[in-house]
KETI-14724 format. One record per atom (N, C-alpha, C, CB): x, y, z; atom name; chain; residue number from 1; residue in one letter. Coordinates in Angstrom, 1 decimal, m for minus. Glycine has a CB too. Layout:
N
SITE       X       Y       Z  dokol  drenfi  firo  drendren
SITE       X       Y       Z     CA       A   NUM         A
...
This chain:
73
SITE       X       Y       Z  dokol  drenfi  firo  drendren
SITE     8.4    47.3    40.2      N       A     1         X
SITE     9.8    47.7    39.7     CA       A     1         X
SITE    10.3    46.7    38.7      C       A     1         X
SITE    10.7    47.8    41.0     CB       A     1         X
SITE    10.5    44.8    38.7      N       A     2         X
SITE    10.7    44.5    37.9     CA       A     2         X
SITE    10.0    44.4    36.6      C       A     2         X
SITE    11.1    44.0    38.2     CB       A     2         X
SITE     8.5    44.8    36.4      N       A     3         X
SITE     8.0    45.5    35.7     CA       A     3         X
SITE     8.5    46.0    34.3      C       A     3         X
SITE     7.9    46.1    36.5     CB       A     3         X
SITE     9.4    47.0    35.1      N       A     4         X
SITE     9.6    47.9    33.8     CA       A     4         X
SITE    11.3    47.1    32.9      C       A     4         X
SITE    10.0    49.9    34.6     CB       A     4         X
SITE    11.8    45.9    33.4      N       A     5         X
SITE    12.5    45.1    33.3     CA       A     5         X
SITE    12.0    43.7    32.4      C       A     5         X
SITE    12.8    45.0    34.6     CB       A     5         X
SITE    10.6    43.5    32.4      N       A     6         X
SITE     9.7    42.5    31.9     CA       A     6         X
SITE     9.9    42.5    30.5      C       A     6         X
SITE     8.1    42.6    32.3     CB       A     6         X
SITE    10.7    42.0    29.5      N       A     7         X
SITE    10.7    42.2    28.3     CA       A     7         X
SITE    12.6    42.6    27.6      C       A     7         X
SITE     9.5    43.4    28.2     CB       A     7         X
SITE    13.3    42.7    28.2      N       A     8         X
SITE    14.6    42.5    28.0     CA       A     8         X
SITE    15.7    41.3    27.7      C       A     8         X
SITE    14.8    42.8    28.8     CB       A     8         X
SITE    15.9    41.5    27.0      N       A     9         X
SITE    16.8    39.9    27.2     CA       A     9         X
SITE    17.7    39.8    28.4      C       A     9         X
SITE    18.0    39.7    25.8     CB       A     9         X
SITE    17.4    38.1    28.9      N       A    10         X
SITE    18.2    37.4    30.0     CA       A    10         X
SITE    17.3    37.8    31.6      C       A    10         X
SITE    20.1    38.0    29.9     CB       A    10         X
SITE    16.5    38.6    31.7      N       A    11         X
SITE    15.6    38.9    32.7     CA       A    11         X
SITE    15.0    38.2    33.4      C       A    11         X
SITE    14.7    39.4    32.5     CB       A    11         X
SITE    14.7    37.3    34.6      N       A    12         X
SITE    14.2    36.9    35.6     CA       A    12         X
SITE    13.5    37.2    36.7      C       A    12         X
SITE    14.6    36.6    35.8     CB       A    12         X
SITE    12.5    37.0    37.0      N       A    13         X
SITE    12.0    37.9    38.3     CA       A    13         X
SITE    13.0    36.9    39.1      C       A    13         X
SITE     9.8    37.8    38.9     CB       A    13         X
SITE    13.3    38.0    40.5      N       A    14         X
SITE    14.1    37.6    41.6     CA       A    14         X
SITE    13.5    36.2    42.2      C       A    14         X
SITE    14.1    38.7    42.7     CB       A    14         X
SITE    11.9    36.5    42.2      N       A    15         X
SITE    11.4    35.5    43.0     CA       A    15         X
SITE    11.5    33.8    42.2      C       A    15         X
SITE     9.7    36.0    43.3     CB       A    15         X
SITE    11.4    34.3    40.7      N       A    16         X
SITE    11.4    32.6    39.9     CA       A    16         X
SITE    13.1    32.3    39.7      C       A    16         X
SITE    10.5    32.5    38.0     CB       A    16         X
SITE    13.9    33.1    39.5      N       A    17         X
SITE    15.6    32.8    39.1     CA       A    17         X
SITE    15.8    31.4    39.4      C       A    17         X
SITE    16.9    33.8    40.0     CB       A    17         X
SITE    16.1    31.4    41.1      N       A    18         X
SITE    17.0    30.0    41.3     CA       A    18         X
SITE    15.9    29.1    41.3      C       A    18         X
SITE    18.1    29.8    42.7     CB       A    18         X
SITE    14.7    29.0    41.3      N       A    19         X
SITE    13.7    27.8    41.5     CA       A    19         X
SITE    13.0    27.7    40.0      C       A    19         X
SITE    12.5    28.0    42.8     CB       A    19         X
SITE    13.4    28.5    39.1      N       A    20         X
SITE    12.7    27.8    37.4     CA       A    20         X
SITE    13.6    28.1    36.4      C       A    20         X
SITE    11.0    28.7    36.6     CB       A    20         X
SITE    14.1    27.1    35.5      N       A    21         X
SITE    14.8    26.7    34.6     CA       A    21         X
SITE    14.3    28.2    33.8      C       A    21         X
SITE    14.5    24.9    34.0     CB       A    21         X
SITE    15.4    28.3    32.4      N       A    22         X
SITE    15.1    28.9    31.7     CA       A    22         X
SITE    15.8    29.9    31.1      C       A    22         X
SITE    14.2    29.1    32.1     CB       A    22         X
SITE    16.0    30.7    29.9      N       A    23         X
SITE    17.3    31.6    29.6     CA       A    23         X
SITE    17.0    33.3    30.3      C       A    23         X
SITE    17.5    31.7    27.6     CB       A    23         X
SITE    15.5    33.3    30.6      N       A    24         X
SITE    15.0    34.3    30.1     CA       A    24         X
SITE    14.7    35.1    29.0      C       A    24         X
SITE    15.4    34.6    30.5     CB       A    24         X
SITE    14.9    34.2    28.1      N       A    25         X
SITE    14.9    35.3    26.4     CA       A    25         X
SITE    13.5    34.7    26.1      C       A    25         X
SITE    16.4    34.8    24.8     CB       A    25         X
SITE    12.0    34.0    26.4      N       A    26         X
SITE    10.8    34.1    25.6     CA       A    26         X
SITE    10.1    35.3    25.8      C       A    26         X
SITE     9.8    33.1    25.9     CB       A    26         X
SITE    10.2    36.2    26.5      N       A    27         X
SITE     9.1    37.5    26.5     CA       A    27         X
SITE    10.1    38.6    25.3      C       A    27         X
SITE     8.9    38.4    28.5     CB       A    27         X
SITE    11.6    38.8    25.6      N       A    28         X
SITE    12.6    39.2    24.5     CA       A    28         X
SITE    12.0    38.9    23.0      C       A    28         X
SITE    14.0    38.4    24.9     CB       A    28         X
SITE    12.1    38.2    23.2      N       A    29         X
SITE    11.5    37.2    22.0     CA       A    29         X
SITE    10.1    37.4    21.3      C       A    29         X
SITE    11.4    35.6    22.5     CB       A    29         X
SITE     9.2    37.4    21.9      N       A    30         X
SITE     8.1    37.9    21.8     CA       A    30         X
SITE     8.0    39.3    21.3      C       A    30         X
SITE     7.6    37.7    22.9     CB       A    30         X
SITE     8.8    40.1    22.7      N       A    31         X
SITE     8.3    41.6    22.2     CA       A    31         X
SITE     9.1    41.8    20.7      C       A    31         X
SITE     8.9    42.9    23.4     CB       A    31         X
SITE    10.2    41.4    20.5      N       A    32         X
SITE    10.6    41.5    19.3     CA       A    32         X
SITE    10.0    41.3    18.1      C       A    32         X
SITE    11.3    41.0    19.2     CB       A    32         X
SITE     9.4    40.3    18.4      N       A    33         X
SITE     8.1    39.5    17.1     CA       A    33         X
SITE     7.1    40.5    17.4      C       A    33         X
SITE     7.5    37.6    17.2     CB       A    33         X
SITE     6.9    40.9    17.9      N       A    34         X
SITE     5.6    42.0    18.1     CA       A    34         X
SITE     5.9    43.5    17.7      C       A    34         X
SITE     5.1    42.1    19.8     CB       A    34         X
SITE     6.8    43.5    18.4      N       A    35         X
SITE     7.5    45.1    17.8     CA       A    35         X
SITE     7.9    45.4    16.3      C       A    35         X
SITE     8.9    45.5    18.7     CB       A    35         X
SITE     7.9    43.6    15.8      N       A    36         X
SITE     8.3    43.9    13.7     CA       A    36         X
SITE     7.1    43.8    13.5      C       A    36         X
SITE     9.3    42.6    12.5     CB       A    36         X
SITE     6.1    43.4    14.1      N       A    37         X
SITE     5.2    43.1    13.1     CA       A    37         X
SITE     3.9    44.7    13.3      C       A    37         X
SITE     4.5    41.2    13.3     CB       A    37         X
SITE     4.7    45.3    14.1      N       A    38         X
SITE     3.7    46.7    14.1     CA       A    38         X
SITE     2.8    46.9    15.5      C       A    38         X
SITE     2.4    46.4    12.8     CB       A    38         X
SITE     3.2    45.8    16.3      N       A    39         X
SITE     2.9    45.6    17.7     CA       A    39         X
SITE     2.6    46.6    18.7      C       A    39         X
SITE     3.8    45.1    18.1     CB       A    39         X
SITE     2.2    46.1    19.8      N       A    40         X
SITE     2.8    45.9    21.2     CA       A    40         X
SITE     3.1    45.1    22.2      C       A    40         X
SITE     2.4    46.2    21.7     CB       A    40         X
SITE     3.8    45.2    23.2      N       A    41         X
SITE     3.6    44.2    24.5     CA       A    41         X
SITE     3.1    45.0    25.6      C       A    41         X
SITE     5.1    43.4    25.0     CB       A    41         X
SITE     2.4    44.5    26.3      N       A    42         X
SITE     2.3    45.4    27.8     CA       A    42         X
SITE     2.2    43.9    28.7      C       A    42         X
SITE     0.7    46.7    28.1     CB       A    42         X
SITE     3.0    44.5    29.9      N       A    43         X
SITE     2.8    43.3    31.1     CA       A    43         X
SITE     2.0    44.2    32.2      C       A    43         X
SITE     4.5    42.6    31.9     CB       A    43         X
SITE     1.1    43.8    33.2      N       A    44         X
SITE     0.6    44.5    34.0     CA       A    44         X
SITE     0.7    43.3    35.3      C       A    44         X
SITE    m0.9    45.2    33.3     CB       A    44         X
SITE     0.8    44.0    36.5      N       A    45         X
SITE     0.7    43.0    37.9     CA       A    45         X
SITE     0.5    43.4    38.7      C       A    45         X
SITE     1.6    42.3    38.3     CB       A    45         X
SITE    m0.8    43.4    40.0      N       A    46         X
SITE    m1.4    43.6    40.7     CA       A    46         X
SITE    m0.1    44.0    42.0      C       A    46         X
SITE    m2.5    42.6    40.8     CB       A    46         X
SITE     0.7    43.4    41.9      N       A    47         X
SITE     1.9    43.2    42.8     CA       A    47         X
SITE     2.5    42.1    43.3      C       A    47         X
SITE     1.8    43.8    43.7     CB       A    47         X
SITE     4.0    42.5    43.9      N       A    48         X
SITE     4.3    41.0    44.4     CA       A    48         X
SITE     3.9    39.8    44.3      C       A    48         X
SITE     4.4    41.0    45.4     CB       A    48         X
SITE     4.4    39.0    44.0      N       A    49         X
SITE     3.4    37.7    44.5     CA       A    49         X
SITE     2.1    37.5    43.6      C       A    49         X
SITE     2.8    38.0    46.4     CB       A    49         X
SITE     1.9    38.7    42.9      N       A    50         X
SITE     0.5    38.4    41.8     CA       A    50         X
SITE     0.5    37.7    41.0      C       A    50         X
SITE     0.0    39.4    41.0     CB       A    50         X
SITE     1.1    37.4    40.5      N       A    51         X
SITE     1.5    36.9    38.6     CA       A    51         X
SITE     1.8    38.1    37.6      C       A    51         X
SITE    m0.1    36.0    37.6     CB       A    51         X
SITE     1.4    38.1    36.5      N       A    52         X
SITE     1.7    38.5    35.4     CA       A    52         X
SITE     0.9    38.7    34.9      C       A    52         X
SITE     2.4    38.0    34.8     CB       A    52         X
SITE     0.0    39.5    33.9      N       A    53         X
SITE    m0.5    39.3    32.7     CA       A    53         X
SITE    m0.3    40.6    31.8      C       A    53         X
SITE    m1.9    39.1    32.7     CB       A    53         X
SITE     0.1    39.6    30.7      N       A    54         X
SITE     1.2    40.0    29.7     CA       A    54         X
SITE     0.2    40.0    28.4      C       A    54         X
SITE     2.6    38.8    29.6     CB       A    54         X
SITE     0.1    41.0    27.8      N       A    55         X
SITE    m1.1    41.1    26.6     CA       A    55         X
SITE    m0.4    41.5    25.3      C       A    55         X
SITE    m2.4    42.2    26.9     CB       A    55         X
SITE    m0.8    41.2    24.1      N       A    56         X
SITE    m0.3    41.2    22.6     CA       A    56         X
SITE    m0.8    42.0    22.0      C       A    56         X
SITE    m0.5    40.0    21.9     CB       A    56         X
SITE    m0.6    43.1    21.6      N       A    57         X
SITE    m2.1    43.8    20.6     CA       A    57         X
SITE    m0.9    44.1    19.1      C       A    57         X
SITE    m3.1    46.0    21.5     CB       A    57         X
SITE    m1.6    43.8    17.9      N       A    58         X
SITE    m1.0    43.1    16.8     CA       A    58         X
SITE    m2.1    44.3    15.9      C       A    58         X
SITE    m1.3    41.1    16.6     CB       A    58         X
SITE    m1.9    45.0    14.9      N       A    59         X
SITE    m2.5    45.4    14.5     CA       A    59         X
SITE    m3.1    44.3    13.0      C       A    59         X
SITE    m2.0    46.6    14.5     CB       A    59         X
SITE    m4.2    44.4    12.5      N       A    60         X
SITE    m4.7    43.8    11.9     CA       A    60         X
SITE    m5.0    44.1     9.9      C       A    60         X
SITE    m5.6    43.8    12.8     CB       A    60         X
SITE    m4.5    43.2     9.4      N       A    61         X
SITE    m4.5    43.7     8.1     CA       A    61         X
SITE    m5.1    42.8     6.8      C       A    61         X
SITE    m3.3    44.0     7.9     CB       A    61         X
SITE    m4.8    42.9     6.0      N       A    62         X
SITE    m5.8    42.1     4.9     CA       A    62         X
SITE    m4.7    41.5     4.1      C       A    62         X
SITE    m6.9    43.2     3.8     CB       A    62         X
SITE    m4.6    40.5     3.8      N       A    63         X
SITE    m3.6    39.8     2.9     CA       A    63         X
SITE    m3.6    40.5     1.9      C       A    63         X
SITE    m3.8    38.5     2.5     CB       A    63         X
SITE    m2.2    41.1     1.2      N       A    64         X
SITE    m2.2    41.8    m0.2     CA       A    64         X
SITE    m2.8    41.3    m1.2      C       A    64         X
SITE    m1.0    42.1    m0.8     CB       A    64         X
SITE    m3.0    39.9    m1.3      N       A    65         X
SITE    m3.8    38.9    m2.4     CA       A    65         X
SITE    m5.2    39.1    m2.1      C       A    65         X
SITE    m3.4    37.2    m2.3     CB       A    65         X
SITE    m6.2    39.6    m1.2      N       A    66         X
SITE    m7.2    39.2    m0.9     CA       A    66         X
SITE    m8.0    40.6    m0.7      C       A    66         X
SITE    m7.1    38.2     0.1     CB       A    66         X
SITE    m8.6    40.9    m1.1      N       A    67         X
SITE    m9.5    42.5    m1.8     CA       A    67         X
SITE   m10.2    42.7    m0.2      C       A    67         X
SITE   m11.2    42.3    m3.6     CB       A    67         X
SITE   m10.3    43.8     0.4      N       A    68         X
SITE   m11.1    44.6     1.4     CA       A    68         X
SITE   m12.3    43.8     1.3      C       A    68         X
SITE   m11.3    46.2     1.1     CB       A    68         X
SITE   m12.8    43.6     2.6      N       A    69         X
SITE   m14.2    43.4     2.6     CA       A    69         X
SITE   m15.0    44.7     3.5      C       A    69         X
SITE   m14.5    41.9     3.2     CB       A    69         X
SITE   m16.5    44.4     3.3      N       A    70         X
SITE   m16.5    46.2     4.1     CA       A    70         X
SITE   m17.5    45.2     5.1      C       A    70         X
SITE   m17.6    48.2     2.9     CB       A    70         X
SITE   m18.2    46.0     6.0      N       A    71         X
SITE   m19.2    45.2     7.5     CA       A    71         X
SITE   m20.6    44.9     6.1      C       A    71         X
SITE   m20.0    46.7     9.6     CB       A    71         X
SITE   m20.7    46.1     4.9      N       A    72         X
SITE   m21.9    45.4     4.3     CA       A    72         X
SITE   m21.9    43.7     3.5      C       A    72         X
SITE   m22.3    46.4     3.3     CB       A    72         X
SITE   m20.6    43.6     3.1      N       A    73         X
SITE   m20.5    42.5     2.5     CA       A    73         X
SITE   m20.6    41.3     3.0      C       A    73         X
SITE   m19.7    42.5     2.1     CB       A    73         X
């Protein structure tokens, strides 16, 4: 459930709030820088008590200064 909450500004899981410092705004933050640059975020968690894992997929491009390379080159 907090899950679908993972990525908002000011957000905390219930379980870290009063025992870890912190604004809540680095995943906010993140997905934002991910979502300009053509992104994604996904968080996935086994449940309760699991952790987190939180993955980046960035699409990939070629510097406008620097010509295509192909797999033969």
């Amino acid at each position: 459930q907090e899950n679908a909450q993972i990525g908002e500004r000011f957000f905390r899981g219930a379980r870290h709030a009063a025992a870890t410092s912190g604004s809540g705004l680095g995943l906010w933050i993140a997905k934002a820088f991910v979502s300009a640059n053509g992104g994604k975020l996904e968080a996935a968690s086994a449940g309760a008590g699991q952790g987190t894992t939180v993955s980046i997929h960035l699409p990939f491009a070629t510097p406008a200064n620097e010509p295509e390379v192909g797999p033969d080159e």
